[in-house]
Structures are given as C-alpha cells and as structure tokens.
LUMNU-274485 format. One record per residue (C-alpha): residue in three letters; x, y, z. Coordinates in steps of 0.5 Angstrom, whole numbers, plus 500, padded with zeros to 3 digits. Layout:
BEGIN
ALAXYZ...
END
This chain:
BEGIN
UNK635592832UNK637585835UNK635579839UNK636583846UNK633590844UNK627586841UNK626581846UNK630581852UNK629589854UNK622590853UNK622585860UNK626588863UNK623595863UNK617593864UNK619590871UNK624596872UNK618601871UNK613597875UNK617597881UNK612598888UNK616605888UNK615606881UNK607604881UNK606609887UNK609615884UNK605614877UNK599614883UNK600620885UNK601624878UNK597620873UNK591621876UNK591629875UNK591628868UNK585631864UNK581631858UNK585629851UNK591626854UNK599624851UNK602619855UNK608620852UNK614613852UNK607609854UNK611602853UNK607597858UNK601601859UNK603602866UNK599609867UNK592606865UNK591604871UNK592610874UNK588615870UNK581618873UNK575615868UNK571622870UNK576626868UNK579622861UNK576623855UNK582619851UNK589617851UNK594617846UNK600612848UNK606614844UNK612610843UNK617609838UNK617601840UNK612596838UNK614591841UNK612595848UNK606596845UNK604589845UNK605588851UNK600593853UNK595589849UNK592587857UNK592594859UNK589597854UNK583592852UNK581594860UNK582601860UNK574604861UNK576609856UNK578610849UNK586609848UNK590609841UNK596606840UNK602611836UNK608608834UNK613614834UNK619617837UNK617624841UNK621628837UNK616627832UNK609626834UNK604625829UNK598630832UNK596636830UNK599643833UNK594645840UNK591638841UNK592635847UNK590637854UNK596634858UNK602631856UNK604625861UNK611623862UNK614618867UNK620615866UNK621617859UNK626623858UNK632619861UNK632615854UNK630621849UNK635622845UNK633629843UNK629632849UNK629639846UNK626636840UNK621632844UNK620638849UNK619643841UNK613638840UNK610637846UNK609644847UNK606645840UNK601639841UNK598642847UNK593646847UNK593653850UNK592652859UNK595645857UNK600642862UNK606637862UNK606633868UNK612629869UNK616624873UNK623622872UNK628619875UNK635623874UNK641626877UNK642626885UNK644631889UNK651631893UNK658630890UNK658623891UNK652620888UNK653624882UNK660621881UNK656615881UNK652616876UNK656619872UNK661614871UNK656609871UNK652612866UNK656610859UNK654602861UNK648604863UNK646607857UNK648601853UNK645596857UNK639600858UNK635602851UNK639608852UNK637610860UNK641616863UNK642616869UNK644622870UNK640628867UNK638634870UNK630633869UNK628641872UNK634644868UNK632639862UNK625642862UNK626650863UNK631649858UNK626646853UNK621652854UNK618650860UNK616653867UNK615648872UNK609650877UNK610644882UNK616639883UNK617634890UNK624631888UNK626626892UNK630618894UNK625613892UNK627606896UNK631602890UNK638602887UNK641608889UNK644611882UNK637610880UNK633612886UNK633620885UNK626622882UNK622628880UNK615629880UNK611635878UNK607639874UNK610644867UNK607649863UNK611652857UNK613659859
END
C-alpha cells in the first residue's frame, strides 16, 4: 500500500461519504437496524450517529483498512452503545455462522472486489429472520448516463480505492441469494456519475 492509499485517500473518502446527501440517506436506513449489528465497510464511523440506542445491542464495524478505523476513534468513543472494531475484508468475515441480526451496508459494495464472496458470508453470518439493509451508489437509469459512467469507471476506479461507479446494485444482490423486500432508487443531488443511489432492505432468499 503506498503514500496516498495510506494517507491521502482515507481523507477523501471520508469527505466523499459525509456528504449532506450522503448523511441524509444513512438517516433513513441506519436507524432500522436492530439487536447485533454488522456494519460492513464501517470506515470513518459515520452510521454511529445514526443508530437507535433503544434498538442496538452492539455493532461490529468491519473494514479491512486500518487506517479508517483510526479515524472513527471520535465516533466510536461517543457512541452510547458497545462497538468493536474488525479488520478484515467482507469476503472473509471472522464471525460465527448465524450470529448477527443485521447486516448494514452503505456505500461499500461499489468497492468490493469479491460481492458473491462478500454476499456467501453475509447471509452465513446472519441469523434466521435477520436482514441486509443497503445503501449504494451504482448504475444509472438512461443510455446516456450509463456511458458516462462507464467510460469513467476504469479511472475512477484507480483513483477511488477501487470505487465502480457503475454497478448493478439490485442485480448484484438477487444474484448474491438475496430477495429485496424494499428498494427506493433515486438521483441524489451531487456528481452526476455518482448520484445514482439505492436504499433499501434484503433478506437471503
């Protein structure tokens, strides 16, 4: 890993996901989660805010950078409930089968390398009822836009820790042995390759 995937991009994805657009959809769908909770891609700790004290018996924040977790020392010292800090990728989360009640996911899937892998562990970890609540960004609706981000996306990629612009977030999901109980995909306000965002709620099927 070098100087700016240390240093420099840890910043800028943090200023990317606090955006006021992006902070009004964690919101919305952070506070669903319930009892033992899996905040996968958790970086700056920017959902702890967001949960429900009353409805939160602990969160486990997975990430398979470091240098994220440090910068969510603040957030998690504050937080009003326990969290414990994982260091490790999603394709390869070190819990036991069936021992999560909800797996949280915002604005992580663009960067996975492995989403069947990731989506394999996330439905072995939950417990039966347990559900995967999501927000993304991905791929847009219109010919136009999509060739936008597509031709964009190879450089994006590079300079964005591994960030796709363009992926099919409800196709990646039913193909990773998901049902998707609830969806609202919509423009948010920002740049436009970007502003393509889905939120919603998933069980494995």
């Amino acid at each position: 890993m070098g100087f700016y995937d240390r240093h420099i991009l840890p910043h800028l994805v943090h200023l990317a996901c606090s955006s006021r657009p992006a902070m009004r959809q964690r919101a919305e769908i952070v506070p669903r989660a319930h009892g033992r909770v899996l905040d996968i891609g958790f970086g700056s700790g920017l959902n702890l805010p967001h949960y429900d004290p009353a409805r939160v018996d602990a969160v486990l924040g997975l990430d398979p950078a470091a240098e994220m977790h440090a910068k969510a020392a603040g957030a998690v010292a504050a937080a009003p409930f326990a969290v414990e800090l994982i260091e490790a990728p999603a394709d390869r989360i070190p819990l036991e089968d069936a021992s999560v009640d909800t797996v949280l996911s915002t604005y992580t899937f663009c960067t996975i390398p492995d989403t069947a892998a990731a989506l394999a562990e996330v439905r072995r970890v939950l417990k039966p009822g347990g559900e995967l609540l999501f927000c993304e960004h991905g791929r847009a609706p219109g010919r136009w836009a999509q060739r936008q981000q597509d031709v964009l996306n190879p450089l994006w990629r590079r300079v964005g820790g591994g960030c796709n612009l363009n992926r099919r977030i409800p196709e990646l999901l039913e193909a990773g042995g998901f049902r998707i109980r609830e969806l609202d995909a919509r423009y948010l306000p920002g740049w436009g390759p970007a502003a393509f965002n889905y939120r919603g709620r998933a069980a494995p099927s």
